[in-house]
C-alpha positions as CSV (number, residue, x, y, z in Angstrom):
1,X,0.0,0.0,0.0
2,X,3.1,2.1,1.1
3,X,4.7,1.6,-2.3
4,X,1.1,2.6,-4.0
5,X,0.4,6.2,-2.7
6,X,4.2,6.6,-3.7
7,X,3.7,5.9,-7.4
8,X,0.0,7.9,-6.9
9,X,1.9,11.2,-5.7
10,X,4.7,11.0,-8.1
11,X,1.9,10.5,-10.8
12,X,0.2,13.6,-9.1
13,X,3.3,15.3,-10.4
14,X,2.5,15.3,-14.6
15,X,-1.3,16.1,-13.9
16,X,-1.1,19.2,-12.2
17,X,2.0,20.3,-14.4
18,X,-0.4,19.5,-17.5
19,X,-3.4,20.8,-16.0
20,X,-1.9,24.5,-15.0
21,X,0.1,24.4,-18.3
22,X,-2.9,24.3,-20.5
23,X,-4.9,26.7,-18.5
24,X,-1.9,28.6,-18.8
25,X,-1.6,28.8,-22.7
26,X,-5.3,29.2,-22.5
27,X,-4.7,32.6,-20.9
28,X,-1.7,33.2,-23.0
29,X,-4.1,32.5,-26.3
30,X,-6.9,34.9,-25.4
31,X,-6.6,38.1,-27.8
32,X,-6.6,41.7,-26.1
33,X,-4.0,43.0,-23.7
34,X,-4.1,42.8,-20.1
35,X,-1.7,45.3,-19.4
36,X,-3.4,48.1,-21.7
37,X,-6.8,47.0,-19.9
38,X,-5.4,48.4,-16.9
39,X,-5.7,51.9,-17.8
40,X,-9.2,51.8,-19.0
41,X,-10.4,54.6,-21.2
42,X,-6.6,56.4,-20.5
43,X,-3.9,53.9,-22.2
44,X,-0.9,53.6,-20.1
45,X,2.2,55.5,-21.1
46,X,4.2,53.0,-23.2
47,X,7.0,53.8,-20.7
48,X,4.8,52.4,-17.8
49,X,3.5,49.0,-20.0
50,X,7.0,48.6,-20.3
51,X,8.0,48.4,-16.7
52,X,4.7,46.5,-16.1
53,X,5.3,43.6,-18.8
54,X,9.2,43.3,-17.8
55,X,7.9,43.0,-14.1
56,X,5.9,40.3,-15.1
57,X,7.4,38.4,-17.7
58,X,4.6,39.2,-20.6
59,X,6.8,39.8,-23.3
60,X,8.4,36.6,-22.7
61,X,7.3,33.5,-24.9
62,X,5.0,31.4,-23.6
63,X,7.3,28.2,-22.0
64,X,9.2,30.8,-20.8
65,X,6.6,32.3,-18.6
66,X,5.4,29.1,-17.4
67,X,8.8,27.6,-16.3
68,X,9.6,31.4,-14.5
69,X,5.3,30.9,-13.2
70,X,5.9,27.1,-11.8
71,X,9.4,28.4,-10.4
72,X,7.8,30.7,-8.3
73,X,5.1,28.3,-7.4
74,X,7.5,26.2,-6.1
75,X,8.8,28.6,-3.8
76,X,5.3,29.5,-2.3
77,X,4.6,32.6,-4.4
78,X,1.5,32.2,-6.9
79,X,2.3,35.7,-7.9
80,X,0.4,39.1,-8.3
81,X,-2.9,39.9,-9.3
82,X,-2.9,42.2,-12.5
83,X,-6.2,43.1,-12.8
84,X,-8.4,42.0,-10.0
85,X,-6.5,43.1,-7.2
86,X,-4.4,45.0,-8.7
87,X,-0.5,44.3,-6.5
88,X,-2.3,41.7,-4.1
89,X,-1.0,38.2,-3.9
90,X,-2.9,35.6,-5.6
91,X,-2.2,33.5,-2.2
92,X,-3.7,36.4,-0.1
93,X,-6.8,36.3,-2.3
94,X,-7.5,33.2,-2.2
95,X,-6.9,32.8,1.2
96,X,-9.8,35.8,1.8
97,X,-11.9,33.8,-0.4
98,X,-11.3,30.5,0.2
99,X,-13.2,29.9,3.7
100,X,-16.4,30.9,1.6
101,X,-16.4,28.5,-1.3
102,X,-14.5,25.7,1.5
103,X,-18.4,26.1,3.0
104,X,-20.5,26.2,0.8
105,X,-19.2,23.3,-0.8
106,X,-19.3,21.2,2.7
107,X,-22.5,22.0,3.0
108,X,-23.5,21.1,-0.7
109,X,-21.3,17.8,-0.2
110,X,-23.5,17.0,3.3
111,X,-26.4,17.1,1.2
112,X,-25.5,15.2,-1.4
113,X,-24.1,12.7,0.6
114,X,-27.4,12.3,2.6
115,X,-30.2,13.0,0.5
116,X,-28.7,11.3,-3.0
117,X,-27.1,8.1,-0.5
118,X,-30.5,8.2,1.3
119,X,-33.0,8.4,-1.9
120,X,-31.0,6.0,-3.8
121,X,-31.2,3.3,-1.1
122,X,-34.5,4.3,-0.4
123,X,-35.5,3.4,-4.0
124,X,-33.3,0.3,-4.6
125,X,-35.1,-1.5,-1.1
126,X,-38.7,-0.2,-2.3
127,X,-38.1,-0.8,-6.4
128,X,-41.2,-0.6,-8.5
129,X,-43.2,1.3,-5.6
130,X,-44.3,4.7,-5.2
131,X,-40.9,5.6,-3.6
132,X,-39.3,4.5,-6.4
133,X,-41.0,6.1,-9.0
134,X,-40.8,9.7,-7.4
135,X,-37.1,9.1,-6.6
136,X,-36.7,8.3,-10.5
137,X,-39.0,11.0,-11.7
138,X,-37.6,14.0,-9.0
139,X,-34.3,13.3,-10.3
140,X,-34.8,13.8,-14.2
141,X,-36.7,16.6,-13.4
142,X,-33.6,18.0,-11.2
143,X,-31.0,16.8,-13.7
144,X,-33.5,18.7,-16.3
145,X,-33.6,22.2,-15.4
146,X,-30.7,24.7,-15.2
147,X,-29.0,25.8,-12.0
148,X,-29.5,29.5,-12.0
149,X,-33.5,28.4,-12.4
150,X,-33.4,26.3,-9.3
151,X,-31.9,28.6,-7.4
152,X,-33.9,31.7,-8.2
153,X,-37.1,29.2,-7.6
154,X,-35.7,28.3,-4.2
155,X,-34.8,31.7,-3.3
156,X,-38.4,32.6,-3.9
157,X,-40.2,29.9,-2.2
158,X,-37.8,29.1,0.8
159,X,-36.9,32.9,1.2
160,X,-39.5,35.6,-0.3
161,X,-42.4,33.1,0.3
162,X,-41.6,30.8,3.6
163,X,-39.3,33.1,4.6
164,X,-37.0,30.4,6.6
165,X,-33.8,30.8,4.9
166,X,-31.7,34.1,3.8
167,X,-31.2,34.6,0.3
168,X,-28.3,36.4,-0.1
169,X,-25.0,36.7,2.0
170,X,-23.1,35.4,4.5
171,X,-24.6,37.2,7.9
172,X,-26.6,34.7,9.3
173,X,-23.5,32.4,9.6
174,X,-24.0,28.6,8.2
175,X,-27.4,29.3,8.3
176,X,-26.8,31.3,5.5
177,X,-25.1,28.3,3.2
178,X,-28.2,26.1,3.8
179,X,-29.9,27.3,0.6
180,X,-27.0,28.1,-1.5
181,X,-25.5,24.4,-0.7
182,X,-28.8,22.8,-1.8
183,X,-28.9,24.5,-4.7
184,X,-25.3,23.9,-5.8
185,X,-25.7,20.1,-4.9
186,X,-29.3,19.5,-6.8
187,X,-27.9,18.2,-10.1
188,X,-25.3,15.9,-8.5
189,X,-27.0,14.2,-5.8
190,X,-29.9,13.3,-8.3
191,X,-26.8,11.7,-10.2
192,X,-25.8,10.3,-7.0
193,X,-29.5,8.8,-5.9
194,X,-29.6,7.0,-9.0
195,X,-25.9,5.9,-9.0
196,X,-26.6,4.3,-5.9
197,X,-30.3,2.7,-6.4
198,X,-28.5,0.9,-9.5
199,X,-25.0,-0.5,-7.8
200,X,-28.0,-2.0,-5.3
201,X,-30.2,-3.0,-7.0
202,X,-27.5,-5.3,-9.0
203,X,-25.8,-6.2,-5.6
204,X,-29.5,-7.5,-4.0
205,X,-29.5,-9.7,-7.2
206,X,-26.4,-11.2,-6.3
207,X,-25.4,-15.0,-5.4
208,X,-23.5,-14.1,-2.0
209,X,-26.7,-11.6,-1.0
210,X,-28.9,-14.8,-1.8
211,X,-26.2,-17.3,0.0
212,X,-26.6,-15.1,2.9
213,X,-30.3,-14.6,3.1
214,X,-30.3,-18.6,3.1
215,X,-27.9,-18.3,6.2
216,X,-30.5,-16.8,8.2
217,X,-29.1,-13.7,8.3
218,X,-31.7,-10.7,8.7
219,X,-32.4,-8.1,6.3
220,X,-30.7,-5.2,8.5
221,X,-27.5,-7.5,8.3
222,X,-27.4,-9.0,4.3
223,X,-27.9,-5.4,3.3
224,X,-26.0,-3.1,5.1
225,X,-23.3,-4.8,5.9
226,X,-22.8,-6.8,2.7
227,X,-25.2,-5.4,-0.2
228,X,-24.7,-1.6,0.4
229,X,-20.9,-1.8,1.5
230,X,-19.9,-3.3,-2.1
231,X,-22.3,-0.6,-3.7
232,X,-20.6,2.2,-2.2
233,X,-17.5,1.6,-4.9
234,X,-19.4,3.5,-8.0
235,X,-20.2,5.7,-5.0
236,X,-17.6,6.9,-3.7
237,X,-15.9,7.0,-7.1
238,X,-18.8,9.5,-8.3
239,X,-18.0,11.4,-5.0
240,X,-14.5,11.9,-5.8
241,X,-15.1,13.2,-9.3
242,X,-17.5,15.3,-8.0
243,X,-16.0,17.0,-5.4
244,X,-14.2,19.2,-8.5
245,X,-17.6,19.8,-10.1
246,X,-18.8,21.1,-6.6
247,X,-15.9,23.7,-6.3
248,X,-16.5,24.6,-10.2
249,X,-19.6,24.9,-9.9
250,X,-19.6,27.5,-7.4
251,X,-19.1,30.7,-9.3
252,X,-23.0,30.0,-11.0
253,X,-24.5,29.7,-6.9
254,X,-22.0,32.3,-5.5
255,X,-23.2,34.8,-8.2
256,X,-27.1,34.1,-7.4
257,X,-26.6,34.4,-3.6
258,X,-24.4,37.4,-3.5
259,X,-21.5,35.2,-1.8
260,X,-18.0,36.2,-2.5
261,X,-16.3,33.2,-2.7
262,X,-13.3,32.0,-5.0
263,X,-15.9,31.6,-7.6
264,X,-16.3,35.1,-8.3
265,X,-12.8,36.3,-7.9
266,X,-12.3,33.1,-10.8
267,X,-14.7,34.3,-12.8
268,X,-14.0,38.3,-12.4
269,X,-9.8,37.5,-13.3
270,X,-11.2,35.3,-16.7
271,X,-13.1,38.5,-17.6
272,X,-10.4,41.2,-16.9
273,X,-7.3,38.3,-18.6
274,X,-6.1,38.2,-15.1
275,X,-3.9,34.7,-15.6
276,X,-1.8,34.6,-12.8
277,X,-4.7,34.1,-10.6
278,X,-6.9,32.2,-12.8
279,X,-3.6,30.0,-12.8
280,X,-3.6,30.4,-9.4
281,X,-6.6,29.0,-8.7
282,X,-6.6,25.9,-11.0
283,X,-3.4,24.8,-9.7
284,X,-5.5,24.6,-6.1
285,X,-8.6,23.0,-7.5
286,X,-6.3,19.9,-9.4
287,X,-4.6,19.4,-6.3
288,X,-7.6,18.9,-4.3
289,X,-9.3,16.7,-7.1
290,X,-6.2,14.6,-6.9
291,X,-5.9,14.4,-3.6
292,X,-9.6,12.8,-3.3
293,X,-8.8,10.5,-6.0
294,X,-6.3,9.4,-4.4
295,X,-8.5,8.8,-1.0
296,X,-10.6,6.9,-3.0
297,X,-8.3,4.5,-4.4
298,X,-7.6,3.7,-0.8
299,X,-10.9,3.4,0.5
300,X,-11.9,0.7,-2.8
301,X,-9.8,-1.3,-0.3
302,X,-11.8,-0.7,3.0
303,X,-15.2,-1.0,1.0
304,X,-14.1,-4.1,-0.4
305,X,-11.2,-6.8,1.1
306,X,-11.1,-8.5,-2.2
307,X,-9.2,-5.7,-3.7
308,X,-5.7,-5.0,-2.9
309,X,-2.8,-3.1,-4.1
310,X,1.0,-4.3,-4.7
């Protein structure tokens, strides 16, 4: 096993090099000018662009700014914001943003992990009954409308209407990432409640569920401790994957719930050709999706003995 997260974290290695380059040259690709952007409707004096593209490499070809960009990374420094923050570090943004997005996503993960988990077992124990059938129709009807529409729906019914949950903001604490977290989760844990009502299903219908049930072994027992445990695999794979989708995904709920997260500082630097900390924050998310994949690889062996690692 030892030998195994080794080779995982060398491979880590390639992936997030690969990952920032290409988002990288994306930046590098867009047409326009960052640097004359900065003065707006008053261009820069070219002696001033001058001192501002030397300072940060911009005239430079492309592998040459990346290599000086991950040499820097290397030494902790994700560099300055151009346009954003104009002088900040990308490091110090995130940082101020981070504990935002970090929640809302938590919160959107809980949910996912209880209601799709829940609905999906729900519906594989209960097939072809009334359960069932809403369970399978709730989630096409989810996976069916867009985001920004469910969450402008839930803001009106649970917040103008009901009036139980803020709408905007971050004042009223966690209380105030309840709605937002649904909302960002919706799509996923309808994914997730039919992922799991499948893997099952098929694991009910199996010869070492029915050699079991002919043991005498109850219910309670032959499915949660032997049908459900090797159905968690597709599971928790789906989990991993998702956990990027989650963080992604938040500059669509951020932006309806007025929450100033990483989202919307990722989504202000693509607009203004801010690439160091669009960089910035890529090179964060790809470590964090690798780093769950990486979990998960090691909890296939928890969820089931029969797999094992040299």
């Amino acid at each position: 096993m030892g030998r195994y997260i080794l080779r995982r974290l060398l491979q880590m290695i390639p992936v997030v090099i690969g990952a920032t380059f290409l988002i990288y040259a994306m930046n590098f690709a867009l047409p326009g000018d960052p640097v004359r952007a900065l003065g707006g409707e008053r261009p820069l004096p070219d002696e001033v662009q001058e001192q501002i593209r030397d300072r940060y490499n911009l005239d430079d070809p492309l592998l040459v700014q990346y290599g000086k960009y991950m040499g820097n990374v290397l030494q902790g420094d994700l560099g300055e914001s151009l346009a954003v923050r104009r002088g900040s570090d990308v490091s110090d943004i995130i940082a101020d943003t981070w504990p935002v997005t970090a929640r809302l996503a938590l919160v959107a993960f809980a949910f996912e992990i209880v209601i799709g988990i829940g609905a999906g077992v729900v519906a594989a124990l209960r097939s072809g009954s009334f359960l069932d059938n809403l369970v399978r129709g709730s989630t096409i009807l989810i996976v069916s409308v867009p985001i920004f529409v469910i969450g402008l729906v839930a803001q009106i019914v649970f917040g103008l209407r009901l009036g139980v949950l803020p709408v905007a903001g971050t004042a009223q604490g966690w209380v105030s990432y309840i709605l937002p977290g649904f909302v960002l989760a919706a799509i996923s844990l309808a994914y997730l409640s039919r992922i799991t009502r499948n893997s099952l299903m098929e694991n009910l219908r199996a010869d070492y569920v029915r050699t079991a049930t002919a043991k005498g072994l109850s219910r309670r027992r032959v499915v949660g401790r032997h049908a459900l445990r090797n159905s968690m695999i597709p599971v928790v794979t789906f989990l991993a994957f998702d956990l990027g989708t989650l963080l992604s995904g938040t500059i669509v709920t951020e932006g309806i719930f007025n929450l100033n997260g990483i989202g919307g500082i990722a989504f202000d630097a693509i607009r203004q050709q801010d690439g160091t900390v669009v960089v910035g924050i890529v090179t964060m998310f790809v470590l964090i999706f690798v780093v769950a994949n990486l979990v998960v690889d090691i909890l296939y062996a928890v969820l089931d003995p029969r797999i094992r690692y040299d």
